[in-house]
Phi, psi and omega in degrees: 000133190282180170258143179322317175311304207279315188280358182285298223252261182333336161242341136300354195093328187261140119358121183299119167260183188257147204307189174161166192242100153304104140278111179316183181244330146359286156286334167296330197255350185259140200309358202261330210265308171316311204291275232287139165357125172305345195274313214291329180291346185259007158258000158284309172298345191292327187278316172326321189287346196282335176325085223242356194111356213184350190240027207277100181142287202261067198255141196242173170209012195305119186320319177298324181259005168255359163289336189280334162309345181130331181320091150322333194214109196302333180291330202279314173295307192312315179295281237285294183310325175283316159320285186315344201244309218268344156223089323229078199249334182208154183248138156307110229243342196197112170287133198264138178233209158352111165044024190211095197284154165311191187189141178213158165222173211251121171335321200284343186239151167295140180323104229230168176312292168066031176045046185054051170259068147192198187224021214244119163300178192262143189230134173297337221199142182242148251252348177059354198322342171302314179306312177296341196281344199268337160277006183242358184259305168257020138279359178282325193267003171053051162241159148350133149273133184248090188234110166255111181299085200251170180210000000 
């Protein structure tokens, strides 16, 4: 009799893998992903690892749980974040006040519902904003946009 595992493989095609966090290559190959900061990247993966499929929104940066993460420095987070906000890598979904951490998701994906833990509608599609700040950084400087077009 097969196992719950076998029949698992057998009708996705796949195997039980163990969770894991995708950057697309797309995004990994773009002049927008290269610009950024080493903190900023690695507090994009610190929100990527928080992703489950269903929670884009309710991605947290709260000090307390990101010193347990490895953060040395609340500037050192802050900076990272303020990149990651200021081109457009990640959004705010819920401003944090009194015992209420902010919320964020992370651009490349749509926004999910997340049980009114936020204040963002839920979006089928995702809003990219990354792709836009770097055409939007050079028509205010009236230059060219530096997009390398890979297919």
């Amino acid at each position: 009799m097969p196992t719950p595992e076998r029949n698992r493989a057998k009708v996705t095609g796949r195997g039980k893998l163990p969770p894991f966090a995708a950057i697309p290559r797309h995004i990994l190959e773009s002049p927008e992903f290269g610009s950024l900061s080493g903190n900023a990247v690695k507090l994009l993966v610190e929100l990527l690892g928080q992703f489950r499929g269903g929670n884009n929104g309710d991605l947290q940066l709260a000090w307390r749980f990101m010193s347990n993460r490895g953060w040395k420095s609340k500037g050192t987070l802050h900076s990272a974040k303020s990149e990651l906000i200021e081109h457009g890598w990640l959004i705010c979904t819920r401003q944090g006040g009194k015992h209420r951490p902010s919320l964020f998701a992370i651009s490349w994906l749509p926004i999910d519902e997340c049980k009114g833990k936020h204040d963002v509608l839920p979006e089928s599609t995702a809003s990219n904003l990354w792709k836009k700040t770097q055409t939007q950084v050079a028509i205010r400087a009236n230059q060219p946009a530096i997009r390398a077009n890979r297919h």
